[in-house]
C-alpha positions as CSV (number, residue, x, y, z in Angstrom):
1,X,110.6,82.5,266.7
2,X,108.8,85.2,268.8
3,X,106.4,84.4,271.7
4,X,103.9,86.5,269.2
5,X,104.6,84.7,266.1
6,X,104.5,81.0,268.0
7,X,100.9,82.4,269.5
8,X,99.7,83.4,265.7
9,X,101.0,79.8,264.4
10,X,98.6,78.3,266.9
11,X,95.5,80.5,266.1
12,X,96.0,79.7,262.6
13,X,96.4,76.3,262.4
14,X,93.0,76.2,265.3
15,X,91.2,78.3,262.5
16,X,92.6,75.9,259.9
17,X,91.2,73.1,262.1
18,X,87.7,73.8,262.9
19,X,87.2,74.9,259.2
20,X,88.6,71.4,258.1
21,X,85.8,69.9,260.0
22,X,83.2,72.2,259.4
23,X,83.8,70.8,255.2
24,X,83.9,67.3,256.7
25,X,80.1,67.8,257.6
26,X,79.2,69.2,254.5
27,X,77.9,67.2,251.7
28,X,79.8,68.9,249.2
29,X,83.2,69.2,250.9
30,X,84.1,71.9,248.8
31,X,84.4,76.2,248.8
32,X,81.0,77.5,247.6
33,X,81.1,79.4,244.3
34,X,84.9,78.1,243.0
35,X,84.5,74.7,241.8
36,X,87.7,74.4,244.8
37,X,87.6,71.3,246.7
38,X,90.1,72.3,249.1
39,X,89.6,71.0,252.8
40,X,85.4,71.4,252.6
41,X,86.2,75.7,253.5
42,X,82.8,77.1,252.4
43,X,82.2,80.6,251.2
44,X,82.6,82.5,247.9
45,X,85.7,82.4,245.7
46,X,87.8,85.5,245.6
47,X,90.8,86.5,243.8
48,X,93.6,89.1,244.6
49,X,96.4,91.0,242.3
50,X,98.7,92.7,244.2
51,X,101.5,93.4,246.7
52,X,102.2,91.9,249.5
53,X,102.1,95.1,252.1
54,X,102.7,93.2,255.5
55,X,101.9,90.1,257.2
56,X,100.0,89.4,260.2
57,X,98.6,86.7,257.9
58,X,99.2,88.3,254.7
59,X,97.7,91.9,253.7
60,X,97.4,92.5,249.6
61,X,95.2,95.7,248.7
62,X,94.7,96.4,252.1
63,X,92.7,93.2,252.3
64,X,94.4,91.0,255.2
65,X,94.2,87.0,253.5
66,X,94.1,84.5,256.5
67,X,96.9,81.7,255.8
68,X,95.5,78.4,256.7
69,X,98.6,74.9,257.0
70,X,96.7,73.6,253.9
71,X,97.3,77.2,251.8
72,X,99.8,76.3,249.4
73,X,102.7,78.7,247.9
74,X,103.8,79.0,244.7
75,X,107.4,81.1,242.9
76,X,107.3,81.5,239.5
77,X,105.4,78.5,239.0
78,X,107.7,76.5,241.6
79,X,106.4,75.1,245.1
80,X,108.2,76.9,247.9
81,X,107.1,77.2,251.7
82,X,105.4,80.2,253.4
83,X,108.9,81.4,254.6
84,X,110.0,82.0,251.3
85,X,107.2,85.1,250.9
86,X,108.5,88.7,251.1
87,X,107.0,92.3,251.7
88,X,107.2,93.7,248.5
89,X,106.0,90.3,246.6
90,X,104.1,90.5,243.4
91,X,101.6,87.9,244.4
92,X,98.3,85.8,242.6
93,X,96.0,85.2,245.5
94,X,92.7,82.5,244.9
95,X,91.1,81.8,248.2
96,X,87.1,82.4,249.4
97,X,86.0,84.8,251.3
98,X,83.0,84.6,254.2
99,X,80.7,87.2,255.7
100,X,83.8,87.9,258.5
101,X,87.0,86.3,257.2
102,X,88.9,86.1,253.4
103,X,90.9,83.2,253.5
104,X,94.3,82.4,251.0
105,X,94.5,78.8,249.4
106,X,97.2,80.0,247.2
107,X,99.5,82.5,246.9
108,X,101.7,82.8,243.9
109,X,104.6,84.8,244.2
110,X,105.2,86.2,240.4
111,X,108.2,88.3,239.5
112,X,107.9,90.7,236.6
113,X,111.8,90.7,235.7
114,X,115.1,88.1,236.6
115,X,117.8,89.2,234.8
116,X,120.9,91.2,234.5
117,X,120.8,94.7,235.4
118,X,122.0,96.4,232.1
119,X,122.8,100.0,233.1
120,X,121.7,102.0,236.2
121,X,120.7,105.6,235.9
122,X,119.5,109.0,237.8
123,X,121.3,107.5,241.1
124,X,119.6,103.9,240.9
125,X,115.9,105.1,240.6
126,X,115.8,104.0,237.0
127,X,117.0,100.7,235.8
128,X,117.7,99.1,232.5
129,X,116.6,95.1,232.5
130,X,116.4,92.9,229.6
131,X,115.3,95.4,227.5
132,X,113.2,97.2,229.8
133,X,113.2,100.3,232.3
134,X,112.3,100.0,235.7
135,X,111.3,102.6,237.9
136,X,112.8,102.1,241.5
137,X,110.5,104.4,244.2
138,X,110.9,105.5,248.0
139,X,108.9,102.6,248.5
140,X,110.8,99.9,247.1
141,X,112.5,97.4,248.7
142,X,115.9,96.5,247.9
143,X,117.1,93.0,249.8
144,X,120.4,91.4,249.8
145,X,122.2,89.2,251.2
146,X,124.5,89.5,254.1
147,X,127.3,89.4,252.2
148,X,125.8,92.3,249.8
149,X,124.8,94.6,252.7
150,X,125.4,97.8,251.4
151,X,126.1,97.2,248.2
152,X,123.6,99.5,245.8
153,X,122.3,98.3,242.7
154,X,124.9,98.1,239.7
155,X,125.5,97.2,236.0
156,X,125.9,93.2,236.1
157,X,124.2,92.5,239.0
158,X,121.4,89.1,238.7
159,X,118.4,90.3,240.5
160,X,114.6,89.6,240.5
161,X,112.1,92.6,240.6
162,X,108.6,92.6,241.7
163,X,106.7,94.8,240.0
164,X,103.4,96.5,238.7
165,X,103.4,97.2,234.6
166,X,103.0,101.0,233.9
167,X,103.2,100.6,230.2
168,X,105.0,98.1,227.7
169,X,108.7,98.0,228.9
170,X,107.6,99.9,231.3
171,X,107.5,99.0,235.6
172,X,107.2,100.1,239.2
173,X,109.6,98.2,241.1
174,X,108.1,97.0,244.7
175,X,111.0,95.0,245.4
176,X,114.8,94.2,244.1
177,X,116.4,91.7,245.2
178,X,119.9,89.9,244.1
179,X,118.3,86.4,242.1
180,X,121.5,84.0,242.6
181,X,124.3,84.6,244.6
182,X,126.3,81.6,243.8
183,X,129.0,83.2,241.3
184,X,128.9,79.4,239.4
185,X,124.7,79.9,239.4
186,X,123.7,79.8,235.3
187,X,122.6,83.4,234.3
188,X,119.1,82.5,233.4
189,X,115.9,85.0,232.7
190,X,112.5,85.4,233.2
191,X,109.9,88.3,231.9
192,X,106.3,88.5,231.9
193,X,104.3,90.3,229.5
194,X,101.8,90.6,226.6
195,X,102.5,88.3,223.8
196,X,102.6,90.7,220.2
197,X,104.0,88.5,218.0
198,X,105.0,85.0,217.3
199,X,107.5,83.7,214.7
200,X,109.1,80.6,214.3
201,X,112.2,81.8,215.5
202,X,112.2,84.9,217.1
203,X,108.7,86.4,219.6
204,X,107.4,90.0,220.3
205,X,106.8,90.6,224.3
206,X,105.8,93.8,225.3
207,X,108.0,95.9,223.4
208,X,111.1,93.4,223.1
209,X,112.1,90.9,220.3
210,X,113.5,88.4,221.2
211,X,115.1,85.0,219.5
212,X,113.4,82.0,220.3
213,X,115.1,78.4,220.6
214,X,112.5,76.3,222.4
215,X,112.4,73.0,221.3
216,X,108.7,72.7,221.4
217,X,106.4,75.7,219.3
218,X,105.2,78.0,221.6
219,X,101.3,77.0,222.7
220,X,100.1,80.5,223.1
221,X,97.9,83.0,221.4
222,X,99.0,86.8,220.5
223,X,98.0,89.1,223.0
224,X,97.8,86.1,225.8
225,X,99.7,87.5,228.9
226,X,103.0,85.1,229.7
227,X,106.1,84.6,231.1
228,X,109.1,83.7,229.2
229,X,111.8,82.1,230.0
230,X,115.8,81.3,228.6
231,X,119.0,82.0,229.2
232,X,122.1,84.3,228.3
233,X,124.5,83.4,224.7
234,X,126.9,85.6,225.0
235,X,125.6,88.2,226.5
236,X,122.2,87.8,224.2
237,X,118.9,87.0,225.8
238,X,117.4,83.9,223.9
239,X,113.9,82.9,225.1
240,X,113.3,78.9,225.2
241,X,109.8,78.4,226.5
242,X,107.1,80.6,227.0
243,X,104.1,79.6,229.2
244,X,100.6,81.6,230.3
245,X,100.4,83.5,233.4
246,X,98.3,83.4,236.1
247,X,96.0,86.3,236.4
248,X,92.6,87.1,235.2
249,X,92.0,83.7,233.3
250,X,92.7,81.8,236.5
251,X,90.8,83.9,239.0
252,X,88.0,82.1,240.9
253,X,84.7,83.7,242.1
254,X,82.8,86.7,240.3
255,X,85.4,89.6,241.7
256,X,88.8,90.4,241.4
257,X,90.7,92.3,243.7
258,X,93.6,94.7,241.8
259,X,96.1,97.5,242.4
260,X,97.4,98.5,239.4
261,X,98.0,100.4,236.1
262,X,95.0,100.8,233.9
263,X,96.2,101.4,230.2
264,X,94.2,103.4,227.9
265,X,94.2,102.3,223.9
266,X,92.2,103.2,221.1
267,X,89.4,104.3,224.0
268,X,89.3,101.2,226.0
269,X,90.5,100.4,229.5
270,X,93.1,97.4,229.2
271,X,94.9,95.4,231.6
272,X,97.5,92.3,231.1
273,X,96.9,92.4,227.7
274,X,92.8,92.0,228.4
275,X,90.0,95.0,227.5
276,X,88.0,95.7,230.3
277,X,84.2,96.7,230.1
278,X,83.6,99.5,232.0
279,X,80.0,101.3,233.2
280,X,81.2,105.2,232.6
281,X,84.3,106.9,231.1
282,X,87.1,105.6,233.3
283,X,90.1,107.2,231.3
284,X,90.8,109.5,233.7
285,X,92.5,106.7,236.1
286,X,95.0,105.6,233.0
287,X,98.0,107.1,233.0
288,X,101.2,106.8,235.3
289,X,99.5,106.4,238.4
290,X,98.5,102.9,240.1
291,X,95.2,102.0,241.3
292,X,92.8,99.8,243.1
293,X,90.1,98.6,240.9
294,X,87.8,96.0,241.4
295,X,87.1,93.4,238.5
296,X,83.4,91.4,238.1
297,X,83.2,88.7,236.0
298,X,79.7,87.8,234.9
299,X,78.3,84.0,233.2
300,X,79.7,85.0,229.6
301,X,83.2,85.8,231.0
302,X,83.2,89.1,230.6
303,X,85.4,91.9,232.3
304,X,83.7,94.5,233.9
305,X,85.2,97.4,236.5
306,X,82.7,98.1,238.7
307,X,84.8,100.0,241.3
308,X,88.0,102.6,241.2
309,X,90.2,104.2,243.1
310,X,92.7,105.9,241.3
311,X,96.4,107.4,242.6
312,X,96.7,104.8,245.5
313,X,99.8,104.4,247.7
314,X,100.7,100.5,246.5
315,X,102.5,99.7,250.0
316,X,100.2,101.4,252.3
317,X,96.8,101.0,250.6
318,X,93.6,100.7,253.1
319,X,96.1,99.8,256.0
320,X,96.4,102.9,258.0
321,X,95.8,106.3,256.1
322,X,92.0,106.8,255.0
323,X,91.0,105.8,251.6
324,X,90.7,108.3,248.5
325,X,86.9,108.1,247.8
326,X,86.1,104.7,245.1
327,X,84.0,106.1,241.8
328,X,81.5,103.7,240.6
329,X,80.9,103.5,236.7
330,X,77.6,103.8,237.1
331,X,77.2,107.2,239.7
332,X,80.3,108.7,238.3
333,X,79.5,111.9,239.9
334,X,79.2,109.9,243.4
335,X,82.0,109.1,245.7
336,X,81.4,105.6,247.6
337,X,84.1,104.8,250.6
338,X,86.3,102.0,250.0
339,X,86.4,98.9,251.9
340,X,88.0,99.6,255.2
341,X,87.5,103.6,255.2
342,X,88.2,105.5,258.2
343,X,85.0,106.5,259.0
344,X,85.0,109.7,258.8
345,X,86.2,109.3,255.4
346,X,88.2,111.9,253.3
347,X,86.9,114.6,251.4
348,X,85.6,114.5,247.9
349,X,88.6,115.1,245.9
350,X,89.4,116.7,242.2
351,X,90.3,114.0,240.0
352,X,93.0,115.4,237.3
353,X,91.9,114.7,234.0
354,X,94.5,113.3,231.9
355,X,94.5,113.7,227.9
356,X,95.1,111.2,226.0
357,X,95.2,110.6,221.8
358,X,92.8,109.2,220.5
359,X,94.4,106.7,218.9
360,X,97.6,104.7,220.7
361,X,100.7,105.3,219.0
362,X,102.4,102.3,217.1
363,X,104.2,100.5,219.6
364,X,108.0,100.5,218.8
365,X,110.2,96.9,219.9
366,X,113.6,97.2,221.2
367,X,115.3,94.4,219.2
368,X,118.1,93.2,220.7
369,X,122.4,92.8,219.2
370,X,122.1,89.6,217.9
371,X,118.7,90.4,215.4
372,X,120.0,94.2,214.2
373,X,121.3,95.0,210.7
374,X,124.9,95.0,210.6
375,X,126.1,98.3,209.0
376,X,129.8,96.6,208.4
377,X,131.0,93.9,206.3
């Protein structure tokens, strides 16, 4: 370890000390605003949905997250220690935020795909994964092990992918890296996605069908945004539990901090599988492009954007280069800096408008071998 890193560890765990004793004299020993009761921390709940860009303590949305010893970690709904988190990470961050300092109580690590990499095209920056293509950028990292260095990404391999949801069986890749490396290691899977259908045995997610052999009827609701789960018969993907994900239903506080793809269907803004209110026409920051967007949620539970900014770099976002200009629903013709703009700020840009149908197309569901028509007898 460092000299730097040892002198952060101490900082951290002094921060994590005085705050610990600042909740011990407070009557209500828990974080203002989140129904929390973690180690008396006061302030105002705050939730994150992002990427982890760098650590210094953790930076998500450009948005640097102070780790505290109680903060706990989560991977794919698994305890794991602070180690264990990556640059590149998919993470769910619920914390509290004060007037100087936002501060992490837990940090879920979620990955969008584990699986076997079906087919690799246009030189590796398109991949083919349990049904689904993913889109591998300059800016995604690809980690191996030592005994992998060098090895690029090929038909077979078990990886896990972090990444952002363009459209249904659709994703940006922030990070690939190899899932088991034990040749013996059971070839299990994992996807995350919007729930479209449910039978008894077989279950739509995103745009895949896939058979179902859980011994218990899956809990949740069409359109509910899960992770599934199973293993690989004969080559098949069979799904044997399904689960919610965390995200917007288990955000704490009234905002919620994303980078991400806005969707666009039948006129209304929609993200992991919710509709989002919105104050103006926001369809011109849905399309193939990620952005920041910040979510409010009022007494009813409602959804509403109250801030954009579209086309942002997911890695680098609010950490170094100045911020594209945030639109607010309600002054749409006024450009507001973001949080953390250079000063100076950048100039007013020209947002391109993107058309879109009216209506969404129908969507279509890659069925997998074992559930197609066979054409033989």
């Amino acid at each position: 370890m460092t000299p730097e890193r040892k002198i952060w560890r101490r900082l951290l765990m002094i921060a994590g000390l005085s705050m610990a004793l600042m909740g011990f004299a407070s009557p209500s020993g828990g974080i203002g605003g989140t129904g929390i009761r973690r180690g008396g921390i006061g302030g105002t709940g705050v939730s994150a949905l992002g990427v982890i860009q760098k650590f210094g303590s953790i930076f998500v949305n450009g948005t640097e997250y102070l780790l505290l010893p109680a903060t706990r970690y989560w991977r794919d709904g698994h305890p794991v220690q602070e180690r264990r988190l990556r640059r590149g990470d998919a993470i769910f961050i619920t914390g509290t935020q004060t007037s100087t300092r936002s501060v992490a109580l837990d940090v879920r690590v979620q990955h969008a795909l584990i699986g076997l990499v079906q087919a690799v095209h246009a030189r590796g920056l398109r991949l083919r994964i349990l049904g689904q293509t993913v889109y591998v950028g300059r800016d995604t990292l690809t980690r191996f092990t030592r005994s992998h260095h060098g090895q690029s990404l090929r038909a077979g391999m078990d990886v896990a992918v972090s990444a952002l949801a363009r459209a249904p069986g659709q994703w940006q890749a922030t990070r690939v890296a190899l899932a088991h490396t034990h040749p013996s290691a059971p070839q299990t899977f994992l996807m995350r996605g919007s729930l479209r259908m449910v039978g008894r045995h077989a279950l739509a997610l995103g745009n895949r069908l896939f058979v179902f052999a859980g011994r218990r009827p899956i809990s949740a609701q069409v359109g509910d945004y899960v992770v599934a789960r199973g293993y690989y018969r004969s080559g098949h993907a069979v799904v044997t539990r399904v689960r919610p994900s965390a995200g917007l239903d288990n955000a704490v506080g009234p905002e919620i901090l994303v980078t991400g793809y806005l969707r666009l269907v039948r006129g209304h803004l929609r993200y992991e599988g919710r509709t989002l209110r919105q104050g103006a026409d926001l369809s011109i920051v849905a399309g193939r492009h990620p952005a920041f967007f910040i979510i409010r949620r009022d007494a009813a539970g409602h959804l509403t954007i109250v801030h954009v900014t579209p086309h942002v770099d997911i890695m680098h976002y609010g950490l170094d280069a100045p911020r594209i200009p945030i639109i607010d629903p309600d002054h749409p013709g006024s450009a507001h800096k973001g949080r953390g703009t250079h000063p100076s700020g950048p100039p007013p840009i020209t947002i391109p408008i993107i058309n879109h149908p009216p209506m969404a197309p129908a969507p279509t569901f890659s069925m997998p071998p074992v559930m197609r028509p066979s054409l033989s007898r």
